[in-house]
C-alpha positions in Angstrom: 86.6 37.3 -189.4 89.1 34.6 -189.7 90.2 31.3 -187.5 91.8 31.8 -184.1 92.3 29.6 -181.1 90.5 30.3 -177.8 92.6 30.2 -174.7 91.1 29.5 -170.9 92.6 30.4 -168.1 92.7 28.4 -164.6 92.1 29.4 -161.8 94.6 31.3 -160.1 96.2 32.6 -163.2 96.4 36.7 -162.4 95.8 38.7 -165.1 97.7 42.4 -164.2 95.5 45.3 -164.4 92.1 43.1 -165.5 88.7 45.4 -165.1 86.7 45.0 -162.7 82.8 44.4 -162.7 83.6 42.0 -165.3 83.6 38.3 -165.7 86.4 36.7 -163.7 89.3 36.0 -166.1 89.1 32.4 -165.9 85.5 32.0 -167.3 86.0 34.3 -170.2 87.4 32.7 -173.4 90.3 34.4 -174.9 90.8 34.8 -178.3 94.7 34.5 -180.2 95.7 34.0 -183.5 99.8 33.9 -182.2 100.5 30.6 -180.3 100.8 28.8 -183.9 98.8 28.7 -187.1 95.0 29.6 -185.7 93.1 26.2 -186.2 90.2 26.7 -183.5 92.2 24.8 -181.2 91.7 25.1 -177.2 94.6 26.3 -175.2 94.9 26.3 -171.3 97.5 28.3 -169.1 97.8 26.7 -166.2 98.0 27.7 -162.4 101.5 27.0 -162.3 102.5 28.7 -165.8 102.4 25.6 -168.4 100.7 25.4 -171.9 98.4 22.6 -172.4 97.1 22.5 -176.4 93.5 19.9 -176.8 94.0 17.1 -178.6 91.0 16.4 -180.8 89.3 14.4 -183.7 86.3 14.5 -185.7 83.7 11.9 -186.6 81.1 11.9 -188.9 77.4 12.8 -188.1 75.4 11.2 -189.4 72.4 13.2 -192.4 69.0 12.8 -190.4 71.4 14.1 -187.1 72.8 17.6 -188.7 70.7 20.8 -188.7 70.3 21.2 -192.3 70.4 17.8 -194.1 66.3 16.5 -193.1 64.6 19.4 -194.5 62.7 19.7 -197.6 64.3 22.6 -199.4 68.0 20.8 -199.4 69.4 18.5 -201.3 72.5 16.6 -201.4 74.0 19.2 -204.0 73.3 22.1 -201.3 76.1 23.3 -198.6 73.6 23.5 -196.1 73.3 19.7 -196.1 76.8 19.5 -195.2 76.6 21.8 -192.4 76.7 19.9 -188.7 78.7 16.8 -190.8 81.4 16.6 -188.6 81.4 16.6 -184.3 84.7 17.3 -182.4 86.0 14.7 -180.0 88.0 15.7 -177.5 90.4 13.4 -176.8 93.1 14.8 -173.8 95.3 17.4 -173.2 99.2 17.9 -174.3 101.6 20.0 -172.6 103.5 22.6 -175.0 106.6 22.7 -173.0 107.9 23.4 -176.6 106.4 26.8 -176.5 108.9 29.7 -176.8 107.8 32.9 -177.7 104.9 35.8 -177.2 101.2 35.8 -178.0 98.5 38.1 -178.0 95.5 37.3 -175.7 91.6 39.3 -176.9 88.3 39.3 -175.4 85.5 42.1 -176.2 83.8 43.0 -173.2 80.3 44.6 -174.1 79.8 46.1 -170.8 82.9 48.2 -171.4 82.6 48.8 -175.1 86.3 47.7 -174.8 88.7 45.1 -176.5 90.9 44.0 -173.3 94.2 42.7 -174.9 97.5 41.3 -173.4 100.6 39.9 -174.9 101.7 36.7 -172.9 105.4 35.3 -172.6 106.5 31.9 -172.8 110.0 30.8 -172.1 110.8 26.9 -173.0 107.1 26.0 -171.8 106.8 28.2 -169.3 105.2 31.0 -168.7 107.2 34.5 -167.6 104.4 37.1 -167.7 101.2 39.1 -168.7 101.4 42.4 -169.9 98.2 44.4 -170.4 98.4 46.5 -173.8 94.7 47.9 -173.8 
């Protein structure tokens, strides 16, 4: 296990040769480690083919409001207690019309014992195609 972004999909972005009696492709979250260095960052392809990348910060949470941090058997010293320390804001969207190149999207589906993968193409910002690979 490692880091990797998750990618969503709008609606209305047709995926070629996607199962069927799954999930709709736009409420499954896709899995990449290939847009840029994986940093469980949120990327969106949208309707009309752009690349939209989260924009986020953290702020601190406070001890008595993490999971780990109130409870008898930690102490300051202890990782747990700095489990939960920091919350993600999200803070907007920014368009990647930067983006040139290919990426790999993943999702496990258990109820095909399957990994579905497709390799995505970006041109300048914009996107050019899917291609299933499994």
């Amino acid at each position: 296990m490692g880091l990797f972004d998750t990618v969503e999909l709008y609606d209305g972005v047709h995926l070629p040769e996607y199962p069927g009696a799954v999930a709709p492709a736009e409420d499954v979250d896709w899995q990449t480690k290939g847009i840029a260095r994986p940093s469980m960052t949120t990327f969106r392809i949208t309707a009309d083919g752009r690349l939209l990348e989260e924009e986020w910060h953290t702020e601190a949470v406070p001890p008595e409001d993490r999971p780990y941090a109130s409870r008898d058997d930690v102490d300051e010293g202890d990782l747990l207690y700095m489990a939960g320390c920091r919350n993600r804001v999200h803070d907007g969207w920014i368009e990647r019309d930067d983006y040139h190149g290919r990426f790999k999207l993943k999702h496990s589906f258990e109820t095909l014992d399957a990994l579905v993968t497709y390799r995505v193409t970006f041109t300048h910002g914009r996107l050019k195609g899917f291609e299933r690979l499994r």
